[in-house]
PQR file with spaces between the fields and no chain letter, atoms N, CA, C, O and H, PARSE charges and radii, in Angstrom:
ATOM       1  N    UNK     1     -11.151    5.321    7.761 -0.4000 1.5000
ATOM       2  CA   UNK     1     -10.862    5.489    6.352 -0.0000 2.0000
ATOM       3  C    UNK     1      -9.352    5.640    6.153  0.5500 1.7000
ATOM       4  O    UNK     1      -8.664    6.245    6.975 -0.5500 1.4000
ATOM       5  N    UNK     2      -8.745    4.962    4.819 -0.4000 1.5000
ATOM       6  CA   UNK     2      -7.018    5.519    4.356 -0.0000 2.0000
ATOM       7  C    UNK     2      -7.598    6.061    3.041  0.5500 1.7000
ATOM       8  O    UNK     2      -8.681    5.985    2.462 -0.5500 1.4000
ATOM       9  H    UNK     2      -9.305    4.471    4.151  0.4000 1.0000
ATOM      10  N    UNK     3      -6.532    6.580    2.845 -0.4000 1.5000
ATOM      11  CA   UNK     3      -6.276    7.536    1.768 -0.0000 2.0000
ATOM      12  C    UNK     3      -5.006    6.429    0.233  0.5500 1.7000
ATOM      13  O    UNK     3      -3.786    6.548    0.129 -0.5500 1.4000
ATOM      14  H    UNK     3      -5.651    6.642    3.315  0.4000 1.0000
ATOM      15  N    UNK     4      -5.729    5.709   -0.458 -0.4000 1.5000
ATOM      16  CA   UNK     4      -4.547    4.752   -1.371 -0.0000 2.0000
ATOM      17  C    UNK     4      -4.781    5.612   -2.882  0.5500 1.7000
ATOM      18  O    UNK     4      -5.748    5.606   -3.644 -0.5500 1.4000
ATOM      19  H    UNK     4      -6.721    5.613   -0.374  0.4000 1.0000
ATOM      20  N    UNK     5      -3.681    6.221   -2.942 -0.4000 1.5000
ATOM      21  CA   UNK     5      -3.236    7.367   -4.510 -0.0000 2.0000
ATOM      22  C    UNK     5      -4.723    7.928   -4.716  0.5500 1.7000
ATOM      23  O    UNK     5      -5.537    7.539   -5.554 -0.5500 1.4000
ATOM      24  H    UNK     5      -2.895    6.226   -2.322  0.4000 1.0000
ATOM      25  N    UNK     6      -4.920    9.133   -3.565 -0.4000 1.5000
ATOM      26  CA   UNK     6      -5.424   10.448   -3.408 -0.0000 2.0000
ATOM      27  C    UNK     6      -7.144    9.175   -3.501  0.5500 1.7000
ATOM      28  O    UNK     6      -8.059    9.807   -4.029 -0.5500 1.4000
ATOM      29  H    UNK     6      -4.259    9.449   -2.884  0.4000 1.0000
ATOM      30  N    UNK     7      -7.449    8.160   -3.230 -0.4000 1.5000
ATOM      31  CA   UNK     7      -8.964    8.151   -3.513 -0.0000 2.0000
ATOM      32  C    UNK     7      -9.386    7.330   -2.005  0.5500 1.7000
ATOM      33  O    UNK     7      -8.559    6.452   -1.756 -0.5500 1.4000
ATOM      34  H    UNK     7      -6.706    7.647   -2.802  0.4000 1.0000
ATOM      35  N    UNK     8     -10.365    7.428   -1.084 -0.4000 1.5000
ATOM      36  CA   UNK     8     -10.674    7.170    0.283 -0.0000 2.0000
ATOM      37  C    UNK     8     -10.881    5.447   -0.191  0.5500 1.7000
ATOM      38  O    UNK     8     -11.201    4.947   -1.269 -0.5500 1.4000
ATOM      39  H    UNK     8     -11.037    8.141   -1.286  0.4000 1.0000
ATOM      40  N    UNK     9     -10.619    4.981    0.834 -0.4000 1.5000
ATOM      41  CA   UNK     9     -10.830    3.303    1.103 -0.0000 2.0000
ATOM      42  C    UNK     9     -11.226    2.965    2.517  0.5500 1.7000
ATOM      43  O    UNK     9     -10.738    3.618    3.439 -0.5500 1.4000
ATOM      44  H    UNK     9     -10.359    5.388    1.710  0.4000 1.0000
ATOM      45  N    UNK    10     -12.143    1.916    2.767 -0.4000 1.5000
ATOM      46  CA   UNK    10     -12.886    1.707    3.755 -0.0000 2.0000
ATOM      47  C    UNK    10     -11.589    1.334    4.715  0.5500 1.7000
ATOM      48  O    UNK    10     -10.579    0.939    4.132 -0.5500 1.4000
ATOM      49  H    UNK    10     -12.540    1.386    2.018  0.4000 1.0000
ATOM      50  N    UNK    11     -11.569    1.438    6.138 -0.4000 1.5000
ATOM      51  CA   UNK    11     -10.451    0.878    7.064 -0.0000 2.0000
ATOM      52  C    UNK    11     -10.900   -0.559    7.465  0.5500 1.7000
ATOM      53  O    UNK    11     -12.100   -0.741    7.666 -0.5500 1.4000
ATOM      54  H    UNK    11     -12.389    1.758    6.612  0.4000 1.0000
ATOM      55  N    UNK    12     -10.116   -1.483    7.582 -0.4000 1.5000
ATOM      56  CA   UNK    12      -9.966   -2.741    8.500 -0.0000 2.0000
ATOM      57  C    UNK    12      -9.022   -2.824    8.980  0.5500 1.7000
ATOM      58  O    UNK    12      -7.872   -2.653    8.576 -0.5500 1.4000
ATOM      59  H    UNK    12      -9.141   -1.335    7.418  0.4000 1.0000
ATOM      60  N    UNK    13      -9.514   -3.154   10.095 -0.4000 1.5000
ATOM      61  CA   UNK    13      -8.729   -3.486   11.194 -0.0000 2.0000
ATOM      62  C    UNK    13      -7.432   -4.274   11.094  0.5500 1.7000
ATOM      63  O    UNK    13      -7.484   -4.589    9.905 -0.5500 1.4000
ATOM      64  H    UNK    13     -10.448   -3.293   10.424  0.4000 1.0000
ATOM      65  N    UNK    14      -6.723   -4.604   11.385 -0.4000 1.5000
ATOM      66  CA   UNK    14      -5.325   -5.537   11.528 -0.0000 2.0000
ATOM      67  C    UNK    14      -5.455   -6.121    9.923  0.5500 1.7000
ATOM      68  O    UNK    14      -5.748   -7.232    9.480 -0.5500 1.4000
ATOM      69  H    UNK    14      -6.681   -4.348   12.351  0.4000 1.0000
ATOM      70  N    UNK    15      -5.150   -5.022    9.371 -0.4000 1.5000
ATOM      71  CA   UNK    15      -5.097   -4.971    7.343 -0.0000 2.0000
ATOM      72  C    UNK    15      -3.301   -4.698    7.448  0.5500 1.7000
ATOM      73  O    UNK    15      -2.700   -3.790    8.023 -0.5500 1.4000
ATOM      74  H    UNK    15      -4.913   -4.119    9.730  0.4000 1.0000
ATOM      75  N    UNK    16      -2.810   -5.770    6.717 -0.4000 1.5000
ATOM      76  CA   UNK    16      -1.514   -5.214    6.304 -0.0000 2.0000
ATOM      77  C    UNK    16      -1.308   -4.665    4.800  0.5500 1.7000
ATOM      78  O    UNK    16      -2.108   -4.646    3.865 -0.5500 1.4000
ATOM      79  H    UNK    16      -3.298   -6.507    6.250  0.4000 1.0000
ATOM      80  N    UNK    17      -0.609   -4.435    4.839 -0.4000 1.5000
ATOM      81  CA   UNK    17      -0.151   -3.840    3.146 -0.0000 2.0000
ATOM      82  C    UNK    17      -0.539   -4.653    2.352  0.5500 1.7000
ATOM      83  O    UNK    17      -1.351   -4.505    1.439 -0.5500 1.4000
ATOM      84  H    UNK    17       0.041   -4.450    5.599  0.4000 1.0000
ATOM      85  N    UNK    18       0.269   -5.938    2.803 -0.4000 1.5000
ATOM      86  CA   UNK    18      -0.018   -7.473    1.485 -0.0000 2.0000
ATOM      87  C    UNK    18      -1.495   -7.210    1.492  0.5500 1.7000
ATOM      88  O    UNK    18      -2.043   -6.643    0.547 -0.5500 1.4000
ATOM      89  H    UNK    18       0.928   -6.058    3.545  0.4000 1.0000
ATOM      90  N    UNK    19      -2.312   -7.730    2.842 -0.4000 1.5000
ATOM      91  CA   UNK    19      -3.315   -7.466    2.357 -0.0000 2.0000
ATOM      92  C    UNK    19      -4.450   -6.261    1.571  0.5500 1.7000
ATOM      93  O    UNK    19      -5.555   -6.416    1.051 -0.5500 1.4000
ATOM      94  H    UNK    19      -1.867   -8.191    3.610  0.4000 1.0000
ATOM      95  N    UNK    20      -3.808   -5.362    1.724 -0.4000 1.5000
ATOM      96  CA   UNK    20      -3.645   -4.422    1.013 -0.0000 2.0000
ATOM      97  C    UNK    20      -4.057   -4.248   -0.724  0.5500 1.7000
ATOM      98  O    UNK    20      -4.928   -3.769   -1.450 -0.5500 1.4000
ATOM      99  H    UNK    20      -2.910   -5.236    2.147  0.4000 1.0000
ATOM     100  N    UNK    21      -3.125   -4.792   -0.765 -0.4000 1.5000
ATOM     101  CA   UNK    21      -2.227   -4.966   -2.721 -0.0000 2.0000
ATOM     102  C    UNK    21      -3.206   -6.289   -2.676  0.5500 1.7000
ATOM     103  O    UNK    21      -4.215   -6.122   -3.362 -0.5500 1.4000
ATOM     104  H    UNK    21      -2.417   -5.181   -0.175  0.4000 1.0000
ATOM     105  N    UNK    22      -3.156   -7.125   -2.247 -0.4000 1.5000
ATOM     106  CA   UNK    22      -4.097   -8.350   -2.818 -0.0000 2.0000
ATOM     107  C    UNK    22      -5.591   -7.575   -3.138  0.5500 1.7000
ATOM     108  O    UNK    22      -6.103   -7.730   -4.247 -0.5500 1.4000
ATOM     109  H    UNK    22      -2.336   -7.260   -1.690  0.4000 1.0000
ATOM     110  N    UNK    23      -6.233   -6.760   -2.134 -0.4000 1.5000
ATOM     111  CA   UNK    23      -7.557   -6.318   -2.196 -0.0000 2.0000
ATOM     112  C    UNK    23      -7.825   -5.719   -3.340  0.5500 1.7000
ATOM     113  O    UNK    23      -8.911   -5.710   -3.921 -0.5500 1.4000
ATOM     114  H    UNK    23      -5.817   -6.634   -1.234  0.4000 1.0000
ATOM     115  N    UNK    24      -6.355   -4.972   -3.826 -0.4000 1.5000
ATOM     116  CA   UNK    24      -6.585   -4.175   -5.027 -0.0000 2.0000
ATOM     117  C    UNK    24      -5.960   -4.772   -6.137  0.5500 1.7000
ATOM     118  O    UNK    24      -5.830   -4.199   -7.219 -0.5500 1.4000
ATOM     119  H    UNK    24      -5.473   -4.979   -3.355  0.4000 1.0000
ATOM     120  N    UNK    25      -5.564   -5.930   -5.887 -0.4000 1.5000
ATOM     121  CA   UNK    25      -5.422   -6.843   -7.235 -0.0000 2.0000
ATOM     122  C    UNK    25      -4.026   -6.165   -7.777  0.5500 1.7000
ATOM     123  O    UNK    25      -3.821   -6.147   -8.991 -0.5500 1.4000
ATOM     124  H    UNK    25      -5.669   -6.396   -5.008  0.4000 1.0000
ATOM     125  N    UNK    26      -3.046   -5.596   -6.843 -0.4000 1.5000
ATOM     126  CA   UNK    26      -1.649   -5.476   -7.597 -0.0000 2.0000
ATOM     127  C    UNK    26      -0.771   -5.982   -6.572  0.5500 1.7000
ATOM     128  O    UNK    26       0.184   -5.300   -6.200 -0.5500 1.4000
ATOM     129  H    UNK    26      -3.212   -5.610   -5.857  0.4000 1.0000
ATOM     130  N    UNK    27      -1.011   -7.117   -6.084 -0.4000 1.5000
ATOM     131  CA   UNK    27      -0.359   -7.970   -5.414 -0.0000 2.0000
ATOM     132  C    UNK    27       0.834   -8.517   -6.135  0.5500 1.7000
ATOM     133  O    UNK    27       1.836   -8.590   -5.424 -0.5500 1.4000
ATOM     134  H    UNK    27      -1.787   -7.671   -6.387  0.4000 1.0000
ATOM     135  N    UNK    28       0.969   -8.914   -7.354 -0.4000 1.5000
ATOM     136  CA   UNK    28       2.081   -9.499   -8.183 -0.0000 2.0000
ATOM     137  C    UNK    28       2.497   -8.513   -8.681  0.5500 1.7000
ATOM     138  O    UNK    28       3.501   -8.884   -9.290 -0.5500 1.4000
ATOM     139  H    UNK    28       0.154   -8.856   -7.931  0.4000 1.0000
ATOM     140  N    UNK    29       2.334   -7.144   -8.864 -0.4000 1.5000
ATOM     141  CA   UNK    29       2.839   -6.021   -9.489 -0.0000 2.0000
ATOM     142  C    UNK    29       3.830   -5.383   -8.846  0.5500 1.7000
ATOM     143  O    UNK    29       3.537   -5.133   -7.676 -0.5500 1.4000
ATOM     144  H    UNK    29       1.519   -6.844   -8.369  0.4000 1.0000
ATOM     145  N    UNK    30       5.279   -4.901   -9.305 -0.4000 1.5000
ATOM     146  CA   UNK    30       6.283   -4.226   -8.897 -0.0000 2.0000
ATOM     147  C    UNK    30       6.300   -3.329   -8.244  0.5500 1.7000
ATOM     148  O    UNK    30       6.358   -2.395   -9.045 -0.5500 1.4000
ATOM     149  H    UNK    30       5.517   -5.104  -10.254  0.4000 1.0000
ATOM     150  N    UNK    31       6.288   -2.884   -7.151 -0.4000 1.5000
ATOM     151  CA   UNK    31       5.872   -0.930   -7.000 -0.0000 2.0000
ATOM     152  C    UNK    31       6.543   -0.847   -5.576  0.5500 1.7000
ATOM     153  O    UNK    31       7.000   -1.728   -4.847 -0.5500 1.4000
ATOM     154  H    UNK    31       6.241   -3.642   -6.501  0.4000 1.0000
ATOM     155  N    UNK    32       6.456    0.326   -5.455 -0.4000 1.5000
ATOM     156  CA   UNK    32       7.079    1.000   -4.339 -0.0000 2.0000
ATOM     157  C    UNK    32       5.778    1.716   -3.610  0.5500 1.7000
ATOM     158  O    UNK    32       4.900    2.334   -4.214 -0.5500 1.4000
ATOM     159  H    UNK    32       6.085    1.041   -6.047  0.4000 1.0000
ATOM     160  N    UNK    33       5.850    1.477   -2.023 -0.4000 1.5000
ATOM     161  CA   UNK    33       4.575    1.991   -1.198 -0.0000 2.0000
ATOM     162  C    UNK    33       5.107    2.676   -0.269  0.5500 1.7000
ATOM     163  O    UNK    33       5.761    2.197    0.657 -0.5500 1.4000
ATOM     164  H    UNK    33       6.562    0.975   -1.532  0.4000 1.0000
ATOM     165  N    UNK    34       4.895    3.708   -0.424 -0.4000 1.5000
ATOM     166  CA   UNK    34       5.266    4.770    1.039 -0.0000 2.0000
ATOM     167  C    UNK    34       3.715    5.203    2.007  0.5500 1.7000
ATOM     168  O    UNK    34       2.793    5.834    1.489 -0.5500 1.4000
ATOM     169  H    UNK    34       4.363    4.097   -1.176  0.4000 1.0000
ATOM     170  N    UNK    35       3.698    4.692    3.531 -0.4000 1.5000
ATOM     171  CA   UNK    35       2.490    5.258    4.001 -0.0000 2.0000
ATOM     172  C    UNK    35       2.768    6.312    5.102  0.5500 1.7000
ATOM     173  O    UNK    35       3.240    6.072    6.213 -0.5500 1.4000
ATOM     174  H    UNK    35       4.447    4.179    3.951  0.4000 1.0000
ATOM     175  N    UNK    36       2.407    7.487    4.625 -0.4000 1.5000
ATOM     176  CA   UNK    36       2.512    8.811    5.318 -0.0000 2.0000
ATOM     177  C    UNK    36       3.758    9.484    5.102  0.5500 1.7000
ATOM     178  O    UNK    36       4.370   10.070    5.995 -0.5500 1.4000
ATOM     179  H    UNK    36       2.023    7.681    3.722  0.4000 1.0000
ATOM     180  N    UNK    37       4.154    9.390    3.830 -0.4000 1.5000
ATOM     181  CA   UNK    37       5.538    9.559    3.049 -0.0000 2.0000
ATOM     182  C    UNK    37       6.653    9.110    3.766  0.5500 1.7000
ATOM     183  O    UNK    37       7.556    9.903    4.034 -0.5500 1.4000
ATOM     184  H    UNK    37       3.657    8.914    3.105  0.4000 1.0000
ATOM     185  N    UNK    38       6.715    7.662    4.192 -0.4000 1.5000
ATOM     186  CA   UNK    38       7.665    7.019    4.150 -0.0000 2.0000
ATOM     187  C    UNK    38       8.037    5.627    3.971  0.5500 1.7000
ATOM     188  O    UNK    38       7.413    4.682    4.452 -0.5500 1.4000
ATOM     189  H    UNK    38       5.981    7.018    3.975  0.4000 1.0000
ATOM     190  N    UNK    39       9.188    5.535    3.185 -0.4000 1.5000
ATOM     191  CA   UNK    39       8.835    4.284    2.437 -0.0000 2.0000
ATOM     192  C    UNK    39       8.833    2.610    3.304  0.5500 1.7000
ATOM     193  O    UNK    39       9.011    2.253    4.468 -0.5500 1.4000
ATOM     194  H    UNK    39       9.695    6.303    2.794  0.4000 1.0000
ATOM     195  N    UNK    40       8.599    2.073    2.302 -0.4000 1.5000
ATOM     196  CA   UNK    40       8.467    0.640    3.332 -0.0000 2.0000
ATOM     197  C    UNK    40       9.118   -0.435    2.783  0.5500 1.7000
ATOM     198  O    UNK    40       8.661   -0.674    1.665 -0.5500 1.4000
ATOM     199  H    UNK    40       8.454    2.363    1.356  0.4000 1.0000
ATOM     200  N    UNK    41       9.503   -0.761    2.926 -0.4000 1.5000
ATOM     201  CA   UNK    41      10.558   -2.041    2.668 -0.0000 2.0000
ATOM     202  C    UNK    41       9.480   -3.308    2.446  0.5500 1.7000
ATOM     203  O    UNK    41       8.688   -3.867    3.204 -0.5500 1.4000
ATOM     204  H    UNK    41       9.874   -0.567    3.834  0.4000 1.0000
ATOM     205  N    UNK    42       9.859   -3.495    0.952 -0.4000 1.5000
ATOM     206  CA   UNK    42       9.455   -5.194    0.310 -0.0000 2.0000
ATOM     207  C    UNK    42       9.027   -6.040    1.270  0.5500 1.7000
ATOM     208  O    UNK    42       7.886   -6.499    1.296 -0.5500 1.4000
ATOM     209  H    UNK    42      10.502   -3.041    0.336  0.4000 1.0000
ATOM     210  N    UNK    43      10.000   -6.311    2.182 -0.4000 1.5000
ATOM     211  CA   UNK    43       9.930   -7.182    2.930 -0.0000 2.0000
ATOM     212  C    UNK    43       8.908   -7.216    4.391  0.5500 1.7000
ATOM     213  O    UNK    43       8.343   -8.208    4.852 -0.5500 1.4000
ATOM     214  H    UNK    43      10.927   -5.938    2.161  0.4000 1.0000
ATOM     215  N    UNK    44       8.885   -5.839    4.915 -0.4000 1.5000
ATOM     216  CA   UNK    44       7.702   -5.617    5.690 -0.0000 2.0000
ATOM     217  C    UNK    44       6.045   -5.481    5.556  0.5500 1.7000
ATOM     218  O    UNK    44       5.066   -5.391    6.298 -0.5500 1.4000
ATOM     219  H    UNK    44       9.344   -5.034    4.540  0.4000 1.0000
ATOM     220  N    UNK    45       6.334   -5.521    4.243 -0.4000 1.5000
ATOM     221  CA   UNK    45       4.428   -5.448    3.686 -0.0000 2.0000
ATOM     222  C    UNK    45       3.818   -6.797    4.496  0.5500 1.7000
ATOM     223  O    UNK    45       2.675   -6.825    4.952 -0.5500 1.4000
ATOM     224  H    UNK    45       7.129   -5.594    3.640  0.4000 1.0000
ATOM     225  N    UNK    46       4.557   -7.654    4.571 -0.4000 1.5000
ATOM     226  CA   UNK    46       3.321   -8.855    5.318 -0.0000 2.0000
ATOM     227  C    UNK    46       2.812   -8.527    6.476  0.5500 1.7000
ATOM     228  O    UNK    46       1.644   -8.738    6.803 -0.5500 1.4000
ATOM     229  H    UNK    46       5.485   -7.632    4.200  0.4000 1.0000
ATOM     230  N    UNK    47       3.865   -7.863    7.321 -0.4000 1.5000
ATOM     231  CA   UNK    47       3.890   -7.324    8.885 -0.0000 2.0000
ATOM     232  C    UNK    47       3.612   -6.035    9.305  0.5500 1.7000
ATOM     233  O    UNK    47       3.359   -5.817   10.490 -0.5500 1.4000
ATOM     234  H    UNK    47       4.814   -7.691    7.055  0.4000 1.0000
ATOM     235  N    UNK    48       3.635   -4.850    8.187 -0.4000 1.5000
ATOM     236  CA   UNK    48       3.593   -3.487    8.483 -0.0000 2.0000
ATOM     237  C    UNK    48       1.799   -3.289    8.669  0.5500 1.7000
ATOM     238  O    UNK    48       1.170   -3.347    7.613 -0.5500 1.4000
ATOM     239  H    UNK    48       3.841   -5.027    7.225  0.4000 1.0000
ATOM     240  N    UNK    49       1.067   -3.084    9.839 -0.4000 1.5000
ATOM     241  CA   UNK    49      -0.386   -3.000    9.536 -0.0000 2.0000
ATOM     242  C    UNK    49      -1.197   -1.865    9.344  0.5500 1.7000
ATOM     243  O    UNK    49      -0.916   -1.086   10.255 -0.5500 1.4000
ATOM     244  H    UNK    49       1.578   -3.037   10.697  0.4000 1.0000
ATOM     245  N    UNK    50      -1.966   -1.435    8.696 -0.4000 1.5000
ATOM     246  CA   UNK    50      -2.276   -0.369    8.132 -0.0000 2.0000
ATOM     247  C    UNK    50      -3.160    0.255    9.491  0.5500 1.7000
ATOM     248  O    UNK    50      -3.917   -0.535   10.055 -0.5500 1.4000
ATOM     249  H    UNK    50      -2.194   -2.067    7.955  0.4000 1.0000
ATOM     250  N    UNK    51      -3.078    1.433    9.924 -0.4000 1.5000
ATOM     251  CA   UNK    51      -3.895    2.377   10.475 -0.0000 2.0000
ATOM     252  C    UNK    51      -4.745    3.320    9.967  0.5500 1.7000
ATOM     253  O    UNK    51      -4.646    3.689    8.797 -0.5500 1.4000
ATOM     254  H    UNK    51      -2.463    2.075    9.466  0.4000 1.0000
ATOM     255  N    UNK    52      -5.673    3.804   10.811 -0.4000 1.5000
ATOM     256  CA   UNK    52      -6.665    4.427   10.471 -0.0000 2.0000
ATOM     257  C    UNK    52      -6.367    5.663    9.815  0.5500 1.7000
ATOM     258  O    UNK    52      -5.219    6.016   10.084 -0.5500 1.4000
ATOM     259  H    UNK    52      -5.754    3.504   11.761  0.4000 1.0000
ATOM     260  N    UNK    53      -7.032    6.536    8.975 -0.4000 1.5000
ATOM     261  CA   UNK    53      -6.295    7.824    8.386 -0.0000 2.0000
ATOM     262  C    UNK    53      -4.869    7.783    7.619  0.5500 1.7000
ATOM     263  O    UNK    53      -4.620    8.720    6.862 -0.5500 1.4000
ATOM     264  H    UNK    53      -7.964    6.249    8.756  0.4000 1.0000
ATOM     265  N    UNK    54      -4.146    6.990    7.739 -0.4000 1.5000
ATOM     266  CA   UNK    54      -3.289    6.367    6.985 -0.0000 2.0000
ATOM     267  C    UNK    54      -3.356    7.024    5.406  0.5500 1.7000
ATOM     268  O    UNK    54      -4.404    7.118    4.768 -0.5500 1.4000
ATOM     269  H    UNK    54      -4.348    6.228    8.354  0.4000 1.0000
ATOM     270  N    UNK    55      -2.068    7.439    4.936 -0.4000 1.5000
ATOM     271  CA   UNK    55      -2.184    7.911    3.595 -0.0000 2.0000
ATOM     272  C    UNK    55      -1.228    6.949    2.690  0.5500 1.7000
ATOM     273  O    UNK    55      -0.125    6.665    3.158 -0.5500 1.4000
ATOM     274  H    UNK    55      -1.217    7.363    5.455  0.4000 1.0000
ATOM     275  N    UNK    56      -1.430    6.672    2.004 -0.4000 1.5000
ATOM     276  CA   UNK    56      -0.758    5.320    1.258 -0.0000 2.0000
ATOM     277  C    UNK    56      -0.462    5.652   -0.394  0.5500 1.7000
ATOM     278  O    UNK    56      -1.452    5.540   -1.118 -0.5500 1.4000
ATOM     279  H    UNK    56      -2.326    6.903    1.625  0.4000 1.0000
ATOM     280  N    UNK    57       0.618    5.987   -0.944 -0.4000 1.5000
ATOM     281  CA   UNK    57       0.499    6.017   -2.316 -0.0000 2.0000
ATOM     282  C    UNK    57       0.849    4.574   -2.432  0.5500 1.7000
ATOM     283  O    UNK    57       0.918    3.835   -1.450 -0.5500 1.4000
ATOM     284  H    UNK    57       1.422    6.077   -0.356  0.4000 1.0000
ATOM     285  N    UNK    58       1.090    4.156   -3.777 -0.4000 1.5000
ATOM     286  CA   UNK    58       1.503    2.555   -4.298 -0.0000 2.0000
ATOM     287  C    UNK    58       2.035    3.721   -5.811  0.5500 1.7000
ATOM     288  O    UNK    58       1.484    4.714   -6.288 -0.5500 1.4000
ATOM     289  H    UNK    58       1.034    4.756   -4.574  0.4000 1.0000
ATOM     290  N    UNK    59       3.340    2.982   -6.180 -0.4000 1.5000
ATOM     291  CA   UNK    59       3.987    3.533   -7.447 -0.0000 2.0000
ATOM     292  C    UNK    59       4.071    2.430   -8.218  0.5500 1.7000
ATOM     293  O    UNK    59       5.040    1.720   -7.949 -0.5500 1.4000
ATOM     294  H    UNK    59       3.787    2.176   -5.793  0.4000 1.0000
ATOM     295  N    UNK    60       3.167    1.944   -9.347 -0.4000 1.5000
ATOM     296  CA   UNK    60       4.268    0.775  -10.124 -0.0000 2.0000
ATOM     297  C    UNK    60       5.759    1.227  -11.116  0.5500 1.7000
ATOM     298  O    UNK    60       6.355    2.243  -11.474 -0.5500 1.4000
ATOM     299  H    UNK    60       2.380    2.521   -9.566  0.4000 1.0000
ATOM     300  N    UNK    61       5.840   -0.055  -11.230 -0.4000 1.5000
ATOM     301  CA   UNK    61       7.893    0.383  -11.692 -0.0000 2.0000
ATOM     302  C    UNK    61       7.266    0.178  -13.135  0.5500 1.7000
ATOM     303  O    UNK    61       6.493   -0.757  -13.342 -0.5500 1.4000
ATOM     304  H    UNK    61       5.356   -0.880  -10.939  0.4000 1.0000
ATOM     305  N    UNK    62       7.611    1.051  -14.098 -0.4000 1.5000
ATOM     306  CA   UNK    62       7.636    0.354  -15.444 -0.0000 2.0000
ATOM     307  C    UNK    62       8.321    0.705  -15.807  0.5500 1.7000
ATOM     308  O    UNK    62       8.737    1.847  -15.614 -0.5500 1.4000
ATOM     309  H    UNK    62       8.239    1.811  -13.930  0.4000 1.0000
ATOM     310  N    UNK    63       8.949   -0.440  -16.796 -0.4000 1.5000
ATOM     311  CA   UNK    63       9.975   -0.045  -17.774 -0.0000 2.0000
ATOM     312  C    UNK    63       9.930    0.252  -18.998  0.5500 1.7000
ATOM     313  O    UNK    63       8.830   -0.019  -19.479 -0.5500 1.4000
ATOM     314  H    UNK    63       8.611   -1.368  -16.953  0.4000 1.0000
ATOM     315  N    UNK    64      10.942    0.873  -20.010 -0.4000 1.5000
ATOM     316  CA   UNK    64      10.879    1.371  -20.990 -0.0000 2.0000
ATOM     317  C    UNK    64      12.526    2.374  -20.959  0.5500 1.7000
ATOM     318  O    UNK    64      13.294    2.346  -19.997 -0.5500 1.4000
ATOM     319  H    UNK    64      11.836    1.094  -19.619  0.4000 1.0000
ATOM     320  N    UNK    65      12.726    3.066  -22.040 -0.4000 1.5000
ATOM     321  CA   UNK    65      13.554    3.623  -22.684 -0.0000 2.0000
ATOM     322  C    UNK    65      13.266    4.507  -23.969  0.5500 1.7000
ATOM     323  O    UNK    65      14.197    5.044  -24.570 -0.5500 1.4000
ATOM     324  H    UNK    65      12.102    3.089  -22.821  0.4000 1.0000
C-alpha cells in the first residue's frame, strides 16, 4: 500500500510517479510531488519508482490574486 494526500492506494510494482498522475487523471495538471517529504524534480517522475509504504502528497499550483 502508498499513502497519495493522506488516502491508502493499492501498490504496483515498478509504478513510477508518471504512472502515478496518469492513474489519477492529473497527469496534465501542474503540481509539485514530494514522496516521504522530499521533493522530486519534474523531470524524474518518468524514472523515480514508487515503493511500498511510500507516502506521496501531489500539490496542484493554482493561480489567482
Amino acid at each position: 500500500m502508498i499513502t497519495v494526500n493522506g488516502t491508502t492506494h493499492s501498490f504496483v510494482e515498478e509504478q513510477t510517479l508518471e504512472d502515478l498522475l496518469c492513474k489519477l487523471k492529473v497527469a496534465n495538471q501542474i503540481c509539485a510531488i514530494e514522496v516521504n517529504k522530499v521533493l522530486i524534480p519534474h523531470k524524474e517522475r518518468s524514472e523515480y519508482e514508487i515503493q511500498e509504504e511510500d507516502n506521496i502528497e501531489i500539490v496542484s499550483i493554482v493561480g489567482g490574486g
